[in-house]
N, C-alpha and C positions, 0 to 999 in steps of 0.2 A: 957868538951872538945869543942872549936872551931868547929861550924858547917863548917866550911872552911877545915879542915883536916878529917872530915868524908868521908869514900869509899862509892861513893851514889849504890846503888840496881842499877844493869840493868837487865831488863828483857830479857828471854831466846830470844824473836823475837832479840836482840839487836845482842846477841851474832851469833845467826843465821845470820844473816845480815855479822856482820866482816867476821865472815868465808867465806861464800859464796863471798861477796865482795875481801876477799885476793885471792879465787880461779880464781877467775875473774882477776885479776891484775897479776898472775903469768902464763897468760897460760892454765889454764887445764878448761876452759872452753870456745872454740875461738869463734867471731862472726859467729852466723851459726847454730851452734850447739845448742840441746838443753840441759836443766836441767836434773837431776836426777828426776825421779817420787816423789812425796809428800811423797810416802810412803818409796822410795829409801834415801828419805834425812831424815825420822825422826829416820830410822835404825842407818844412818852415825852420826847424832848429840845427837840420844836418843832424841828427845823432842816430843809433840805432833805437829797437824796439822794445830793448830792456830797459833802455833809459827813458822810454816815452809810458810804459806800463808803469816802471816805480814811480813816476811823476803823479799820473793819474791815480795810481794806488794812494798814495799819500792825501792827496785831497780827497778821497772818497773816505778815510781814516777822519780826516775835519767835518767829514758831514756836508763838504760844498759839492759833490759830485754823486750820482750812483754810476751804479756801472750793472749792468746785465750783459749773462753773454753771450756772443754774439752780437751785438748792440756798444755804438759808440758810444762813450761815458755823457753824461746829463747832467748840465746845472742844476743844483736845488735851490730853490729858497731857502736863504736862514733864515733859522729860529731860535728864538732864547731856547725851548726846551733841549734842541738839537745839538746847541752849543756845549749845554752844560751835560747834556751827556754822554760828549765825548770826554771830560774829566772825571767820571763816575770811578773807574779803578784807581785812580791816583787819590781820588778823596776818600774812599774805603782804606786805600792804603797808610793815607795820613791821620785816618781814625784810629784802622787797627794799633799801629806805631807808636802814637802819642795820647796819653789821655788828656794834655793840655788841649789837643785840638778839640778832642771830643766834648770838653768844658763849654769851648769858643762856640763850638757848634750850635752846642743849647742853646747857649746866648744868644746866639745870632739868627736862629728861631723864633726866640723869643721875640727880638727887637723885631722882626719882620711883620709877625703872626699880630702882635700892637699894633703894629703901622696898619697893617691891613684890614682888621676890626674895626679898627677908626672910619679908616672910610666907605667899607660899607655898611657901618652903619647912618653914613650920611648917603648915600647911593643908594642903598637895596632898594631894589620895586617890589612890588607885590612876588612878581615872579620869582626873582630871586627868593623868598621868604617863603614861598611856599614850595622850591629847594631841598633849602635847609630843612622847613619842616618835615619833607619826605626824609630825609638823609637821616634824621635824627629818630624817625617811626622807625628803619629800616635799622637802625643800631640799637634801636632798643628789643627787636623782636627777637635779635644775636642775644640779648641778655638772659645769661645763666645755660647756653645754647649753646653755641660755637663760639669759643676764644678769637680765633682767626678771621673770622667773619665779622666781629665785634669791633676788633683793630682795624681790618679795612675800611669797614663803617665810621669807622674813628679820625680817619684818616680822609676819606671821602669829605666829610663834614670842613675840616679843615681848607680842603683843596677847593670848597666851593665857594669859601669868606675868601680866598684868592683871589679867584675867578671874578667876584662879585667886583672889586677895584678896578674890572676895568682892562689891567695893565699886565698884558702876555709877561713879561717878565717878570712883576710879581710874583703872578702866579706858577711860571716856570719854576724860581727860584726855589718858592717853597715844598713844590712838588719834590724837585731834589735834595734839599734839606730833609723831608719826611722817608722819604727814599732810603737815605744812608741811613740815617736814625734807625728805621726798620729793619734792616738786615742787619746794620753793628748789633742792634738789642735784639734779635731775635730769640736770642738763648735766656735772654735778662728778663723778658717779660714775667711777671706774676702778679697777676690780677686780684686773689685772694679775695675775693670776694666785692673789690672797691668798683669794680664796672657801675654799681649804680651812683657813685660818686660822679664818675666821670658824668653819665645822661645826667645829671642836676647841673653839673657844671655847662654841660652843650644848651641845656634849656637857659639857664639863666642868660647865659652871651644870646641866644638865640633872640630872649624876652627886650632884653636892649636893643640887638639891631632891629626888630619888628617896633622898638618906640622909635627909633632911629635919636638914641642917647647916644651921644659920640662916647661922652666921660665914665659914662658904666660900663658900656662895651669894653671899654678900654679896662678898667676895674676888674672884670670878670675874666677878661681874657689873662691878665696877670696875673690874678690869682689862682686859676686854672693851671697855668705853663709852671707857674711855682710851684705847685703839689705836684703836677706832675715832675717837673724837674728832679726834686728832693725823691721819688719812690721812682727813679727811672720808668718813666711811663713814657709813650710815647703821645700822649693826648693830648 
C-alpha cells in the first residue's frame, strides 16, 4: 500500500490539543478565564499529564493561553500583534534564506505604509498631528547624535501614521514588517550623512496629513519608501 493513503499515528498530546483548541473556538473557554486543573482535564480526556502539559504547552506557543506556575493556564485575548509574532522566527528565517523574499518585503511595506498615509491623512485629528509632530522633534534632536535613537525615532514616526487608521491590524502588520526589516539591516544601515534627507521627507508627508491631502500624502510617502528602498534605509 502507498505510503501516501496510510492514516499517520497522532499522539494523544495531538488530540488534546484539537479538543481543547475547538473548546476555545466555540466559546466555552472566554479570554479571562482559566483552564480546567491538569487533573480536571486528564478525568475529561482519560490521558495522562504529559499529554495534558504538551497540549497546554502548544497553545501557550499560539499566544491563546499563558501559563504561570503553579497556576492553571489562562485564556488570552487574541491579537493581531500576538499573532504575528508568533511567526517572527520563521519570517527572519525566510528573509535570511532568500533575498527574493526580502525584495517582497519591501514591497509589501511599501503597499501598506501608502495605504495607510491615505487614510490618515483623511482621519488625522489635531491629536494625532500633534503626535507626529513630537515624534518627528524627537528624531530630529537624534540628528548627527545617536544613529540608534534616530532609527527608532524613524521607526516611531511610521508606527504612529499606522496607529492613526484606526485599524489594530494595520498597525500590527506594519509594526512587524519594520521589525524584520530592522534586525535583517541591522548591519546594512549607513546613514552617511542623509539623516536630514530623511526629517524633509517626515516633514513633507507630515505637511500633507496636517492639510489632510490624501494625493500628496500618498506622493510623498512613495517617494520617500523609494529612496529609501534603492539605499537600504529603513525609513
Amino acid at each position: 500500500m502507498s505510503d501516501a493513503l496510510k492514516i499517520p499515528r497522532r499522539k494523544l498530546a495531538d488530540e488534546v490539543f484539537d479538543r481543547l483548541y475547538a473548546k476555545l473556538l466555540n466559546g466555552e473557554y472566554a479570554p479571562g478565564e482559566s483552564l480546567p486543573s491538569e487533573r480536571e482535564l486528564m478525568e475529561l480526556f482519560g490521558v495522562g499529564r504529559p499529554a495534558i502539559r504538551e497540549a497546554t504547552q502548544a497553545l501557550e506557543r499560539l499566544g491563546l493561553v499563558s501559563i504561570q506556575h503553579g497556576q492553571r493556564p489562562k485564556v488570552i485575548m487574541p491579537t493581531a500583534s500576538g499573532m504575528l509574532s508568533q511567526i517572527e522566527l520563521t519570517a527572519m528565517h525566510m528573509l535570511s534564506s532568500s533575498p527574493q523574499s526580502l525584495e517582497h518585503l519591501k514591497e509589501a511595506r511599501a503597499f501598506f505604509e501608502v495605504g495607510m498615509v491615505a487614510r490618515a491623512a483623511r482621519v488625522a485629528s489635531d491629536a494625532d498631528i500633534a503626535r507626529l509632530e513630537a515624534l518627528l522633534e524627537k528624531q530630529r534632536a537624534e540628528l548627527n547624535r545617536d544613529a540608534g535613537a534616530f532609527i527608532k525615532a524613524d521607526m516611531a514616526f511610521h508606527a504612529a501614521i499606522a496607529d492613526i487608521t484606526g485599524n489594530p491590524i494595520f498597525a500590527a502588520v506594519s509594526q512587524a514588517m519594520l521589525d524584520w526589516l530592522a534586525n535583517f539591516h541591522a548591519s546594512l544601515l549607513h546613514w552617511k550623512g542623509n539623516e536630514h534627507v530623511t526629517l524633509e521627507e517626515h516633514e513633507r508627508i507630515l505637511a500633507a496629513i496636517r492639510a489632510h491631502d490624501e494625493a500628496l500624502a500618498i506622493s510623498e510617502m512613495r517617494d520617500h519608501l523609494d529612496r529609501a528602498r534603492r539605499l537600504y534605509y529603513l525609513t
